[in-house]
C-alpha positions in Angstrom: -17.3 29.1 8.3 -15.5 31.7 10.9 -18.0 32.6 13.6 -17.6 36.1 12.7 -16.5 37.5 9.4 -15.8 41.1 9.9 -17.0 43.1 6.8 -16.5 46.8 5.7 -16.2 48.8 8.8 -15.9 46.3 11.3 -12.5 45.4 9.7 -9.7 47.2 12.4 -6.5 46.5 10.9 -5.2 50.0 9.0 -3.4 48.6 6.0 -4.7 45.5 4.0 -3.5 43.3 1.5 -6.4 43.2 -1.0 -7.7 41.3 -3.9 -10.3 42.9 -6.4 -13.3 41.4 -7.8 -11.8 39.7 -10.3 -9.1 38.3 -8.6 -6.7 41.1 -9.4 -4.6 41.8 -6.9 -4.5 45.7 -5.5 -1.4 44.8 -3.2 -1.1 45.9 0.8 -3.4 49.3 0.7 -4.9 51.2 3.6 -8.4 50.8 4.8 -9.6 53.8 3.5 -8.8 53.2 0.2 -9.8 49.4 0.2 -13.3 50.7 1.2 -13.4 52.8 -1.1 -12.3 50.7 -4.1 -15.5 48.0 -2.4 -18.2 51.1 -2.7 -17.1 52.1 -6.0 -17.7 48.0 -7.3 -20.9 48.5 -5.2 -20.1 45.5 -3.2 -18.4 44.6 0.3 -14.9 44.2 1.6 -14.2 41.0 3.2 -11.6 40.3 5.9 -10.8 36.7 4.4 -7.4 36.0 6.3 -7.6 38.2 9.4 -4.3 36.3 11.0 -2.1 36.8 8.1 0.5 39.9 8.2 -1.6 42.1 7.1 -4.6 40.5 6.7 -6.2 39.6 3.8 -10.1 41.2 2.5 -11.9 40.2 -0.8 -13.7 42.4 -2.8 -16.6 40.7 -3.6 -20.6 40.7 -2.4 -21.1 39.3 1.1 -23.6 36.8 0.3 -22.0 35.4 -2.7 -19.2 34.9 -0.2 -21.3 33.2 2.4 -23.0 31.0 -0.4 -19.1 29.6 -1.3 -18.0 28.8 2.1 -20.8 27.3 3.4 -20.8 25.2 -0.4 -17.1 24.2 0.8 -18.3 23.1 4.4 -20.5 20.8 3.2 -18.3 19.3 0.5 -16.0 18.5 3.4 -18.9 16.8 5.5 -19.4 14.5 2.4 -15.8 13.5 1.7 -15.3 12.9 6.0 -16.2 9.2 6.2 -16.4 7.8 9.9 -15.3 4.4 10.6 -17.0 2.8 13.3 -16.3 0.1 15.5 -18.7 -3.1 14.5 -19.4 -6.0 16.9 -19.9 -9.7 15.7 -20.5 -12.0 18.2 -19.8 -15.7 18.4 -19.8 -18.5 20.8 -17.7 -21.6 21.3 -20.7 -24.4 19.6 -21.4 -21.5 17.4 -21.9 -24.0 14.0 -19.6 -23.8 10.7 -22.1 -22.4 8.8 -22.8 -19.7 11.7 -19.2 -19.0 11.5 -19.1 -18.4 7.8 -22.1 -16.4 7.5 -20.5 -14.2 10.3 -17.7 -13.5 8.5 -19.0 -13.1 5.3 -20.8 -9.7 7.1 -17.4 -9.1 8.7 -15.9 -9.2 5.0 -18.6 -6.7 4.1 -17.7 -4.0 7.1 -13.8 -4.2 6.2 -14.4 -3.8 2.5 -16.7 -0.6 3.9 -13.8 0.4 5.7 -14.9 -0.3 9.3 -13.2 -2.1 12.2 -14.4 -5.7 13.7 -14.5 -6.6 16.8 -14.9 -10.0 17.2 -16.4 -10.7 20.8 -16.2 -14.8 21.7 -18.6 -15.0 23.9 -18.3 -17.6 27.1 -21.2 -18.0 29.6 -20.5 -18.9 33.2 -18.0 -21.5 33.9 -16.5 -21.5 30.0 -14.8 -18.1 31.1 -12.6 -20.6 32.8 -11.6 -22.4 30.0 -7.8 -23.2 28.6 -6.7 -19.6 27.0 -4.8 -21.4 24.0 -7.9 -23.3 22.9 -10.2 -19.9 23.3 -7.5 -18.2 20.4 -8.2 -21.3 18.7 -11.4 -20.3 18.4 -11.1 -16.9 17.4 -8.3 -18.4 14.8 -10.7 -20.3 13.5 -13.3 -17.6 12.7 -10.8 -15.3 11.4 -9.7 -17.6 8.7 -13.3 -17.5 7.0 -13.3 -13.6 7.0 -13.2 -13.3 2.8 -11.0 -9.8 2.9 -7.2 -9.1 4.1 -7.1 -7.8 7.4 -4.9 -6.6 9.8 -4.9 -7.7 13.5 -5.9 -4.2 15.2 -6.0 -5.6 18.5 -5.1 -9.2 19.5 -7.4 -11.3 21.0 -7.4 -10.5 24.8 -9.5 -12.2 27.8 -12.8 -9.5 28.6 -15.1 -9.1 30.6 -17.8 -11.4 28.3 -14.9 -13.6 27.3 -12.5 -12.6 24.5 -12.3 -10.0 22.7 -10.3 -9.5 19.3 -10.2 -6.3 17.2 -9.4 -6.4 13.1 -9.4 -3.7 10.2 -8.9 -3.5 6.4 -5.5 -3.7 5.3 -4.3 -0.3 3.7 
């Protein structure tokens, strides 16, 4: 919600376009009369669209109001689904069955609709290694991962090694 929804007298604009209680709509009508029309329901005007020409107020009860948009806020919090970044790491004598347990879990993030990054992790002097046989490697593990995937981000030389990044296929 708005940090501030102006209500009733706090409204400044002079003429506003105004919908009734039921929905009805009273057209563009001065302020006066829109006030008056909200004390005669017995309920408060409500500046809905204050950056509209002229702005648009609600009749309706304030808290009823406050109930619905904070009801809408929270429905779009649940539909929002974050995709994070999760790391799998794997070494060159990391075993087949290592390997395929690995990207059985990797299979399980993309279906979730995460990214993978695959770090292939080289101690001390295997950072040195031949770069062809290090994609190899990471080959290797990618052709166990169970889902389609796309290649995100190809597999690059890091600071731990190599580093490859992958993501569901839309």
């Amino acid at each position: 919600m708005s940090p501030h929804v102006r209500i009733n007298h706090q409204i400044k604009a002079p003429e506003l376009r105004v919908i009734g209680p039921e929905g009805e709509n009273f057209g563009v009508i001065t302020l006066g009369e829109a006030l008056a029309k909200a004390n005669e329901a017995g309920v408060d005007l409500i500046e809905i669209s204050p950056n509209a020409v002229p702005p648009v107020a609600k009749i309706m009860d304030f808290g009823k109001y406050q109930y619905a948009e904070n009801k809408k806020q929270k429905a779009s919090k649940a539909k929002a689904h974050t995709t994070e970044v999760k790391t799998l790491q794997i070494k060159i004598g990391t075993g087949e069955h290592d390997l395929s347990l690995k990207a059985k879990k990797a299979g399980e993030w993309l279906r979730e609709g995460h990214r993978v990054r695959l770090d292939l992790f080289l101690p001390g002097r295997a950072k040195y290694l031949n770069e062809v046989f290090l994609k190899e490697r990471v080959a290797r593990f990618l052709k166990l991962v169970p889902e389609d995937y796309i290649m995100a981000d190809t597999p690059k030389k890091s600071p731990k090694g190599m580093t490859a990044i992958i993501e569901r296929t839309k």
